[in-house]
CHARMM internal coordinates of N, CA and C (Angstrom, degrees):
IC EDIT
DIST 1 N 1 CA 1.4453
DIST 1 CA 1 C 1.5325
ANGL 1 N 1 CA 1 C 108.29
DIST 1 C 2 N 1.1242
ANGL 1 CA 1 C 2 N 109.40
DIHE 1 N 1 CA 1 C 2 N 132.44
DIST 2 N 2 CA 1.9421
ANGL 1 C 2 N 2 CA 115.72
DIHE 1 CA 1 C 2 N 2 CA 164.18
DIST 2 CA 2 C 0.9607
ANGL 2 N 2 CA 2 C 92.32
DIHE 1 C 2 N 2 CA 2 C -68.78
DIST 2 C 3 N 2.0771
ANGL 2 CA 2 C 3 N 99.50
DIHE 2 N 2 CA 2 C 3 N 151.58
DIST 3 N 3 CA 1.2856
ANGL 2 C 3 N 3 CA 127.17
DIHE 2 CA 2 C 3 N 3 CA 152.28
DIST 3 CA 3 C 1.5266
ANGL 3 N 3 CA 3 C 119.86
DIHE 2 C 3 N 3 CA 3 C -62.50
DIST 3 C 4 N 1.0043
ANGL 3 CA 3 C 4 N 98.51
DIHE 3 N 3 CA 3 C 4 N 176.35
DIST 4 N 4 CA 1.8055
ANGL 3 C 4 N 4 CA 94.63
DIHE 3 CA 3 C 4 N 4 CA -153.54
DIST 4 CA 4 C 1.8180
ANGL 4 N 4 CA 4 C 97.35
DIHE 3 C 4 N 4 CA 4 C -96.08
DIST 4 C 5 N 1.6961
ANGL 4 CA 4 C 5 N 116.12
DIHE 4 N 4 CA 4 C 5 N -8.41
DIST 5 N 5 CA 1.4170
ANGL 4 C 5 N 5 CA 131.64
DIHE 4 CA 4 C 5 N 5 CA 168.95
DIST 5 CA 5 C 1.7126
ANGL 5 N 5 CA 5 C 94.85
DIHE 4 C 5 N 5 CA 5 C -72.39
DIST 5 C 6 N 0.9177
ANGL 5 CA 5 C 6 N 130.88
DIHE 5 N 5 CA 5 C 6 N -63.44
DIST 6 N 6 CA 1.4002
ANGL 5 C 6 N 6 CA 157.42
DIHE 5 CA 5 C 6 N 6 CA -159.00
DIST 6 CA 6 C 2.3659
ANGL 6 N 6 CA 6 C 87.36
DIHE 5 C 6 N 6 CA 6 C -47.03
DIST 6 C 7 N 1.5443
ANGL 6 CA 6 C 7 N 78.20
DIHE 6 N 6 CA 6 C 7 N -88.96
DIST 7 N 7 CA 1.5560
ANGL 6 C 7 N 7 CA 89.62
DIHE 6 CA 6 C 7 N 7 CA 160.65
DIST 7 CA 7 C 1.9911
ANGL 7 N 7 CA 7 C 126.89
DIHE 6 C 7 N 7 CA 7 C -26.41
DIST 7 C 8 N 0.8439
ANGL 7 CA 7 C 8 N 132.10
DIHE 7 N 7 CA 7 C 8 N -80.98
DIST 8 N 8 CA 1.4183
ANGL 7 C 8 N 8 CA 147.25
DIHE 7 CA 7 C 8 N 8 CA 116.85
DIST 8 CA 8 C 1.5536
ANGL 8 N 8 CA 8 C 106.03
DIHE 7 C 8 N 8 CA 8 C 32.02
DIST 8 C 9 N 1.3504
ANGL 8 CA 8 C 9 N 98.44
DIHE 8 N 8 CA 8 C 9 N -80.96
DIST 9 N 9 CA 1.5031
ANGL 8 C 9 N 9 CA 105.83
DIHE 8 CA 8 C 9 N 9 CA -174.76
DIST 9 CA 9 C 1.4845
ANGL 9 N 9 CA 9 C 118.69
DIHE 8 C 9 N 9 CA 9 C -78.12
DIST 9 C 10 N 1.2365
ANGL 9 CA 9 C 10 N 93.91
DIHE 9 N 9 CA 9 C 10 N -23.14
DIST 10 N 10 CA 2.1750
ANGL 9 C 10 N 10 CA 101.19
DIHE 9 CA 9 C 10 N 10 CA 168.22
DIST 10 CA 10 C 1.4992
ANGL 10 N 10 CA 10 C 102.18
DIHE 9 C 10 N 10 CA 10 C -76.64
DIST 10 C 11 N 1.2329
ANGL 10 CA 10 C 11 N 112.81
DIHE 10 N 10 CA 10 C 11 N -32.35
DIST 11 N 11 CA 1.7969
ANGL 10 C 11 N 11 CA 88.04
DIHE 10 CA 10 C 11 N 11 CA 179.20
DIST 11 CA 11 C 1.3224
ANGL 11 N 11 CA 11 C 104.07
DIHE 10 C 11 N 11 CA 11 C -90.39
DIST 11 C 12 N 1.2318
ANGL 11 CA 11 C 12 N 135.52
DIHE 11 N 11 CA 11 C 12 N -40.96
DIST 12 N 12 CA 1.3825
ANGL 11 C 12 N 12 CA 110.77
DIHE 11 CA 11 C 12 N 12 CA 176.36
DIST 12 CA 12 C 1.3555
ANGL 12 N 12 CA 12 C 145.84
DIHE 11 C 12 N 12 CA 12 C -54.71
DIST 12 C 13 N 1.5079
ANGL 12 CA 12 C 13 N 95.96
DIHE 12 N 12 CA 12 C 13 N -19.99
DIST 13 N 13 CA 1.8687
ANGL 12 C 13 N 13 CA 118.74
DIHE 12 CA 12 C 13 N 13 CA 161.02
DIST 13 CA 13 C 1.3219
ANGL 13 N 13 CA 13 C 109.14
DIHE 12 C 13 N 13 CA 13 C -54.57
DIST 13 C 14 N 1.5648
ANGL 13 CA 13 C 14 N 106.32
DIHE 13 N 13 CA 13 C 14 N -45.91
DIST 14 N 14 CA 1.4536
ANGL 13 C 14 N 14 CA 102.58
DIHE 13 CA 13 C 14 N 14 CA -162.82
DIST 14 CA 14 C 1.3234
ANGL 14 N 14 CA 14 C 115.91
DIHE 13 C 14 N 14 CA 14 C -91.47
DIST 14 C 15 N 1.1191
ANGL 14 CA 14 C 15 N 122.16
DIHE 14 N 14 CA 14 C 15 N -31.38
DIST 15 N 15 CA 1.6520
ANGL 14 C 15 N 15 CA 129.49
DIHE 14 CA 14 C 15 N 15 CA 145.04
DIST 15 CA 15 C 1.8770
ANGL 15 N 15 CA 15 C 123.20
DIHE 14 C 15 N 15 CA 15 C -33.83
DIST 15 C 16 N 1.6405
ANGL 15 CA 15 C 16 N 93.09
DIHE 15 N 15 CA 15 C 16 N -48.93
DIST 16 N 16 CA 1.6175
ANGL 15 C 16 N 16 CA 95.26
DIHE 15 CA 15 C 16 N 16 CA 150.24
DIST 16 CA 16 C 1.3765
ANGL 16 N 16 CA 16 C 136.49
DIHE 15 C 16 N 16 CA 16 C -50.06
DIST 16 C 17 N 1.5929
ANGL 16 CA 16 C 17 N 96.41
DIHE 16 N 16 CA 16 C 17 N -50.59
DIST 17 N 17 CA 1.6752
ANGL 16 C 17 N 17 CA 103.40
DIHE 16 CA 16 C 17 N 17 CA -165.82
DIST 17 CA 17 C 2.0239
ANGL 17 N 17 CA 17 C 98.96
DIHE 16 C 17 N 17 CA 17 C -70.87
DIST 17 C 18 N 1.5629
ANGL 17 CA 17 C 18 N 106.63
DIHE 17 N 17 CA 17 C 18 N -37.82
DIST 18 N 18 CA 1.4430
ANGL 17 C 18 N 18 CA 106.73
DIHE 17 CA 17 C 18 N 18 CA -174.30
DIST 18 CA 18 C 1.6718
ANGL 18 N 18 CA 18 C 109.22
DIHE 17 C 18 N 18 CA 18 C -61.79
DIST 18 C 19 N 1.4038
ANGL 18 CA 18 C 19 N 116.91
DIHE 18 N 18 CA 18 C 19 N -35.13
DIST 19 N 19 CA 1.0369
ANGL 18 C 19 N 19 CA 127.08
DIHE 18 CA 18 C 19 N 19 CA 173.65
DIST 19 CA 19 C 1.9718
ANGL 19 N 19 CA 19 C 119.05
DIHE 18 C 19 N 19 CA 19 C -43.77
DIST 19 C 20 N 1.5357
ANGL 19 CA 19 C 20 N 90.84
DIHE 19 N 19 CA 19 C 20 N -48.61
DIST 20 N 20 CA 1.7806
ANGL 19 C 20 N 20 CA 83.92
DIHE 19 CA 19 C 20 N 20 CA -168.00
DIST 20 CA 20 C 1.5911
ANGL 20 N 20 CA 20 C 101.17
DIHE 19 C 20 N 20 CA 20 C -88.71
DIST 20 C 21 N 1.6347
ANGL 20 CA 20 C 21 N 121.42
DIHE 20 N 20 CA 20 C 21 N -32.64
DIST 21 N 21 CA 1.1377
ANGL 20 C 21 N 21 CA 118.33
DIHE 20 CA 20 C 21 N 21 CA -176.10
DIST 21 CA 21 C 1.7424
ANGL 21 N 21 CA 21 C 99.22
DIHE 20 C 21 N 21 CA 21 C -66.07
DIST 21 C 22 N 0.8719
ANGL 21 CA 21 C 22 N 125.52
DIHE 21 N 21 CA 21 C 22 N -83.09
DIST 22 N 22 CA 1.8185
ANGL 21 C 22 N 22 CA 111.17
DIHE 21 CA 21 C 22 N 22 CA -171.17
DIST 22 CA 22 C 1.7634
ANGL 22 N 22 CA 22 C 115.09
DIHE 21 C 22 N 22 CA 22 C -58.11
DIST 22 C 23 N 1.3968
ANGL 22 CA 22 C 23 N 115.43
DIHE 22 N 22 CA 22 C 23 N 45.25
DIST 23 N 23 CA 1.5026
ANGL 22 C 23 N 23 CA 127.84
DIHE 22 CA 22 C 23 N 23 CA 154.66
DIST 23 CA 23 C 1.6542
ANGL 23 N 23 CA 23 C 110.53
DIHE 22 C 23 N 23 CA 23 C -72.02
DIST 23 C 24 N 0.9353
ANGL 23 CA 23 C 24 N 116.91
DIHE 23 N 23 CA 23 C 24 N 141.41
DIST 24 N 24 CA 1.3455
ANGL 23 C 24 N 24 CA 113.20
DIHE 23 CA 23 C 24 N 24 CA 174.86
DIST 24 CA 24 C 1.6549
ANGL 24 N 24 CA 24 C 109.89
DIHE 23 C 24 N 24 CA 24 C -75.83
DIST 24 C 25 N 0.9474
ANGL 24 CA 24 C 25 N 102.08
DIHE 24 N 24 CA 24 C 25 N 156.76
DIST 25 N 25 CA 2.0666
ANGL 24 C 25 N 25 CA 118.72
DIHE 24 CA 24 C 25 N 25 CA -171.83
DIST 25 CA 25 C 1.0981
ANGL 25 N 25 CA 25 C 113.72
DIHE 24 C 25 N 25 CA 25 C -142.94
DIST 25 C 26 N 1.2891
ANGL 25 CA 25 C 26 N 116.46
DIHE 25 N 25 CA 25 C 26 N 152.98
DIST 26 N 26 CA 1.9686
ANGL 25 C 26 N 26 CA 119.19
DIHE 25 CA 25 C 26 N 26 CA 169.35
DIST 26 CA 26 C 1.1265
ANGL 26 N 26 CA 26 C 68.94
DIHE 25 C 26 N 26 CA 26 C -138.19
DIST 26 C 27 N 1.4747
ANGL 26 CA 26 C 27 N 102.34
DIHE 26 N 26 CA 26 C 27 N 155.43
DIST 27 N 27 CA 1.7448
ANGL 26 C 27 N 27 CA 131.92
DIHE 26 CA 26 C 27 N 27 CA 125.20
DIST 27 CA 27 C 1.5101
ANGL 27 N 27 CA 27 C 138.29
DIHE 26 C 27 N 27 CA 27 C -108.15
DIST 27 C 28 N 1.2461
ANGL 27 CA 27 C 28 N 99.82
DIHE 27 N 27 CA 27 C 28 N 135.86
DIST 28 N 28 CA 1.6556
ANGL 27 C 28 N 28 CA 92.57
DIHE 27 CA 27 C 28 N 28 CA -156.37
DIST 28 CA 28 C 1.8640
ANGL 28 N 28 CA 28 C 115.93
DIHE 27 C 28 N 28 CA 28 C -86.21
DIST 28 C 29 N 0.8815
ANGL 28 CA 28 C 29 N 122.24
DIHE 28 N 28 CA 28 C 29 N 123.86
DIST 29 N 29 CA 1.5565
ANGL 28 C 29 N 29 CA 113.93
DIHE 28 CA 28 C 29 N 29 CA 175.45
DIST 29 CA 29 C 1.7027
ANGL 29 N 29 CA 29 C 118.75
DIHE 28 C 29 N 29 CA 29 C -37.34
DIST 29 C 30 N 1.0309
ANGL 29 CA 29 C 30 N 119.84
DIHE 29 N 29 CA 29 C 30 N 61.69
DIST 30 N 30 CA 1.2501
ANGL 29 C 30 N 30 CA 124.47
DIHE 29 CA 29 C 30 N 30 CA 165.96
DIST 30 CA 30 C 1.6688
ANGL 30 N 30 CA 30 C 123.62
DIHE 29 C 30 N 30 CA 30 C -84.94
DIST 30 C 31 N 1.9322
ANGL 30 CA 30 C 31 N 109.33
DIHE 30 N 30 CA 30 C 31 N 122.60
DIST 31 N 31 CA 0.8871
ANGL 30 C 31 N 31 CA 109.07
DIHE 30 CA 30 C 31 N 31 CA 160.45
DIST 31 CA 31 C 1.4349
ANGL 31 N 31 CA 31 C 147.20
DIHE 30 C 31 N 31 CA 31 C -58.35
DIST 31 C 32 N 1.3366
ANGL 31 CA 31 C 32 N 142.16
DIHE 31 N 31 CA 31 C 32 N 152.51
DIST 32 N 32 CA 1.3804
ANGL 31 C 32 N 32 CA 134.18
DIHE 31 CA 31 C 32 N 32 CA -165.41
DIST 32 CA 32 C 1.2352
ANGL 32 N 32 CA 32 C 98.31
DIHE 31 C 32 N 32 CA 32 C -79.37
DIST 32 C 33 N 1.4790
ANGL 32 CA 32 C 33 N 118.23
DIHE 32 N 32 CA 32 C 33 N 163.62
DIST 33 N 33 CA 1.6763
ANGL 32 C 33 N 33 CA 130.32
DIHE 32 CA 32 C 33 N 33 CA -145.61
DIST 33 CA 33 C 1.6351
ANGL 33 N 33 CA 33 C 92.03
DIHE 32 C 33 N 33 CA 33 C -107.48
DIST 33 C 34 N 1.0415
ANGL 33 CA 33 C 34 N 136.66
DIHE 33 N 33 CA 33 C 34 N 155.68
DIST 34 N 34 CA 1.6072
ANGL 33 C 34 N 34 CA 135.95
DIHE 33 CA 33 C 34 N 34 CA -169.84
DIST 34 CA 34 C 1.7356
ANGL 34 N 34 CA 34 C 93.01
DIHE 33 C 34 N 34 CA 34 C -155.37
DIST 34 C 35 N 1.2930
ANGL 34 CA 34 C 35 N 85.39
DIHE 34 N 34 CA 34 C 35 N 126.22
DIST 35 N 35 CA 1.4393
ANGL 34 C 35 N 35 CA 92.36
DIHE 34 CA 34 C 35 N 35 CA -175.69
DIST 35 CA 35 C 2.5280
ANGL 35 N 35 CA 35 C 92.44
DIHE 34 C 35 N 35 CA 35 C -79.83
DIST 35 C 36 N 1.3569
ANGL 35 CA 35 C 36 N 108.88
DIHE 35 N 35 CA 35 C 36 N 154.52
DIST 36 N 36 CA 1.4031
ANGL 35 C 36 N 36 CA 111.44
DIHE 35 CA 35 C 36 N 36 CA -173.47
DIST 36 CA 36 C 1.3753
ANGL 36 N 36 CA 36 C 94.46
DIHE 35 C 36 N 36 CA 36 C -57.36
DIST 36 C 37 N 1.4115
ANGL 36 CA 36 C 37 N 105.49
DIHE 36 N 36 CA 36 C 37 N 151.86
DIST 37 N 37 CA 2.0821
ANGL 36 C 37 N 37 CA 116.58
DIHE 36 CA 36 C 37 N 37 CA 153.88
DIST 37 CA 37 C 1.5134
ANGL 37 N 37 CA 37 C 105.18
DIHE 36 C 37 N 37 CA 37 C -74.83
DIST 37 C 38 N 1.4087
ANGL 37 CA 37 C 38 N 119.51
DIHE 37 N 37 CA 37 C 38 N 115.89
DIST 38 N 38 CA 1.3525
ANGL 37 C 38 N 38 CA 129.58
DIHE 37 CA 37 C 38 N 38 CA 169.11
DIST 38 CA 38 C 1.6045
ANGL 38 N 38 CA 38 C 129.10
DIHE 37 C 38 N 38 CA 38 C -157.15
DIST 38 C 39 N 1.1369
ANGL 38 CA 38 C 39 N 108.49
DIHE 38 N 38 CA 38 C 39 N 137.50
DIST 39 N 39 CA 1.5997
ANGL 38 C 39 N 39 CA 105.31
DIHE 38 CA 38 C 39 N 39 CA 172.23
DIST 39 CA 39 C 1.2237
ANGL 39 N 39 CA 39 C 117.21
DIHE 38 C 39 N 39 CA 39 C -72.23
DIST 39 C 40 N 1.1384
ANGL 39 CA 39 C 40 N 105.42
DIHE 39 N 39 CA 39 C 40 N 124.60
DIST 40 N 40 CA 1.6201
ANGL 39 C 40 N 40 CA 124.16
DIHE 39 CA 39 C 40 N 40 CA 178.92
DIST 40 CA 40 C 1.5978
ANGL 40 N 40 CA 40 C 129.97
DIHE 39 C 40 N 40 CA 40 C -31.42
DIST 40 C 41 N 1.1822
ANGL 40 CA 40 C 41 N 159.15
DIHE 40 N 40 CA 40 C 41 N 107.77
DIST 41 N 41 CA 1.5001
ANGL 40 C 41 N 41 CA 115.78
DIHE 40 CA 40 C 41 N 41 CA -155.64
DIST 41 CA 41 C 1.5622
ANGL 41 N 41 CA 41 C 85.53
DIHE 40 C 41 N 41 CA 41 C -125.07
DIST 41 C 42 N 1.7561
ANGL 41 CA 41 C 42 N 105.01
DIHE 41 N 41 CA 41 C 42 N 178.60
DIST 42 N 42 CA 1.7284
ANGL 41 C 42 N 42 CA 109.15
DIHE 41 CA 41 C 42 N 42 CA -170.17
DIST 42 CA 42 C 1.5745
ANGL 42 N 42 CA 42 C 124.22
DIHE 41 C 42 N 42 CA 42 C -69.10
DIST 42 C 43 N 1.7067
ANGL 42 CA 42 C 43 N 101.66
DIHE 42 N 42 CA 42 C 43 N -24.40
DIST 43 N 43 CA 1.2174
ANGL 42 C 43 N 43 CA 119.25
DIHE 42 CA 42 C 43 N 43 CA -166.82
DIST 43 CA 43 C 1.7203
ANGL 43 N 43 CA 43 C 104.64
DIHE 42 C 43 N 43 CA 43 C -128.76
DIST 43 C 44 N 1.8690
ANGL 43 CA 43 C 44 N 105.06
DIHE 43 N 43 CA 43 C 44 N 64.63
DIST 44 N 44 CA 1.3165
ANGL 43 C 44 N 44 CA 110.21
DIHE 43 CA 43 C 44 N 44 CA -165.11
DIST 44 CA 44 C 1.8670
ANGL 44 N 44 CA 44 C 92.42
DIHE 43 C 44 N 44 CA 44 C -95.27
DIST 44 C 45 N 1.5610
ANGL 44 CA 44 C 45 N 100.73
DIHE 44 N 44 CA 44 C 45 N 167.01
DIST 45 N 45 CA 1.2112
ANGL 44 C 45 N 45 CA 105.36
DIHE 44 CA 44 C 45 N 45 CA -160.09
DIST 45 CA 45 C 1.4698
ANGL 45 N 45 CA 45 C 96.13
DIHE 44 C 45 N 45 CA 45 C -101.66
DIST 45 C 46 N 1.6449
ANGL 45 CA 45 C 46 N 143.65
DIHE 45 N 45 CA 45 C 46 N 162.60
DIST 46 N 46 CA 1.3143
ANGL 45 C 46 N 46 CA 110.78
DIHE 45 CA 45 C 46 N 46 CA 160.82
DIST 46 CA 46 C 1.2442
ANGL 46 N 46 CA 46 C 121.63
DIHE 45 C 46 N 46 CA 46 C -93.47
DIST 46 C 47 N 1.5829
ANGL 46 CA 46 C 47 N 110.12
DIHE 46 N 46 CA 46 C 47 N 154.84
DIST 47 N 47 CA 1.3938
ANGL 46 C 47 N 47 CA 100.66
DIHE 46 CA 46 C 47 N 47 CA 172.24
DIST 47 CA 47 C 1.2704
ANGL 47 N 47 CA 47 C 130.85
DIHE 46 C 47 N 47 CA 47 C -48.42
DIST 47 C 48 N 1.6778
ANGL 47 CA 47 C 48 N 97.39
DIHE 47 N 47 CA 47 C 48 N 163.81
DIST 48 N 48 CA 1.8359
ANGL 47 C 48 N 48 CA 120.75
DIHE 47 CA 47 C 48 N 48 CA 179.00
DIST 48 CA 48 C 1.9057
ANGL 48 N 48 CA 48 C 103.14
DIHE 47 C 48 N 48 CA 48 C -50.55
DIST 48 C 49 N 1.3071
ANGL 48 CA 48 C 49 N 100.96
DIHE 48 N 48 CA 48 C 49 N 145.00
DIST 49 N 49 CA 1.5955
ANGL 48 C 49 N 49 CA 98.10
DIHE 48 CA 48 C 49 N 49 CA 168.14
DIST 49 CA 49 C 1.4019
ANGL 49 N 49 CA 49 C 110.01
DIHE 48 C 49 N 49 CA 49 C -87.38
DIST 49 C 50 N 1.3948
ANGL 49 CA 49 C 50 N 127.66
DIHE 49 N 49 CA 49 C 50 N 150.38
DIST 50 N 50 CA 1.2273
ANGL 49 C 50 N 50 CA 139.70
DIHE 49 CA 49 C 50 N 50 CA -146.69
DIST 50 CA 50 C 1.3491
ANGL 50 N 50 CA 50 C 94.58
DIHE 49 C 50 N 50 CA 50 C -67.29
DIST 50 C 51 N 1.2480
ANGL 50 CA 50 C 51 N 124.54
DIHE 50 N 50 CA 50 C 51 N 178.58
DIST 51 N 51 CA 1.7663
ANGL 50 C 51 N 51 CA 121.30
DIHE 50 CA 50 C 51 N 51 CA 177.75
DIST 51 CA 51 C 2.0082
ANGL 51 N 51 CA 51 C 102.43
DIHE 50 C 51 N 51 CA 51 C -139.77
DIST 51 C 52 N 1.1903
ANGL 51 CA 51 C 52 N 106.41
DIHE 51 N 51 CA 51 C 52 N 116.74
DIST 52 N 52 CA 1.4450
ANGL 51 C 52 N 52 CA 105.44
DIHE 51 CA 51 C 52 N 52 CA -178.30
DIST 52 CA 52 C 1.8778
ANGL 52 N 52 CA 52 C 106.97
DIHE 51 C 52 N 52 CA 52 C -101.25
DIST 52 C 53 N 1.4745
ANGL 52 CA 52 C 53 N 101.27
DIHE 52 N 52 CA 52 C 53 N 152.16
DIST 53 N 53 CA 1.4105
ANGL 52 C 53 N 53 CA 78.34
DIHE 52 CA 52 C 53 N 53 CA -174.59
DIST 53 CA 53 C 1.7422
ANGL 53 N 53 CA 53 C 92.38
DIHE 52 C 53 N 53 CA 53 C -134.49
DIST 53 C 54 N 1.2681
ANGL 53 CA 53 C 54 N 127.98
DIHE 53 N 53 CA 53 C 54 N 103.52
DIST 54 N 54 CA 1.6371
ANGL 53 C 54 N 54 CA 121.67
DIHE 53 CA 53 C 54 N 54 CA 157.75
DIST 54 CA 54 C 1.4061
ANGL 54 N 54 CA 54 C 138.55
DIHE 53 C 54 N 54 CA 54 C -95.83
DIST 54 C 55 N 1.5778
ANGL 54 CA 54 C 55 N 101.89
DIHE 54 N 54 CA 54 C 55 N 131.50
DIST 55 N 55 CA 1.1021
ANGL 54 C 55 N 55 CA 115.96
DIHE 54 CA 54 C 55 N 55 CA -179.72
DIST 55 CA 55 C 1.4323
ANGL 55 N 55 CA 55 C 128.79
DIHE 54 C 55 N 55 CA 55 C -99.95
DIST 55 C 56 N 1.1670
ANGL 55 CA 55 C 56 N 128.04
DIHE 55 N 55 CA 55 C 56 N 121.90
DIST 56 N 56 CA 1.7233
ANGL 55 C 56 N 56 CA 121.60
DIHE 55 CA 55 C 56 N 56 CA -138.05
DIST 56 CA 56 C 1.8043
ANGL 56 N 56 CA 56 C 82.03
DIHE 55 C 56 N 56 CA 56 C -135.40
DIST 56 C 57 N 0.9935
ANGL 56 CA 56 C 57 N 111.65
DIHE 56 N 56 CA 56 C 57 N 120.02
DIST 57 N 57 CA 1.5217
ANGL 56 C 57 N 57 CA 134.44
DIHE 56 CA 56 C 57 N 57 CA 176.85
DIST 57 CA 57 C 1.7356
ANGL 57 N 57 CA 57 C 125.14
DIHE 56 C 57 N 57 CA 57 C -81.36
END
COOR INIT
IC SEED 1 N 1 CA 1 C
IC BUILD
């Protein structure tokens, strides 16, 4: 038999895990990212760093 700490801490994990999985979600219709059509040149600049954007409810 588990201790009743033991016990305890398994349901509260799982109360956790139920917690974030049934959060509500959208996903947004976003198109796929395409890098531009261009000729390469000698003195190219590097690209922009990616840009993330979160929204925390």
């Amino acid at each position: 038999m588990l201790d009743a700490y033991i016990i305890e801490q398994i349901r509260k994990r799982d109360e956790e895990r139920r917690r974030i999985y049934d959060r509500p979600a959208i996903e947004l219709p976003l198109e796929p990212l395409r890098p531009p059509e261009r000729e390469p040149e000698a003195d190219d600049e590097p690209p922009e760093p990616r840009r993330v954007i979160i929204i925390d409810l």
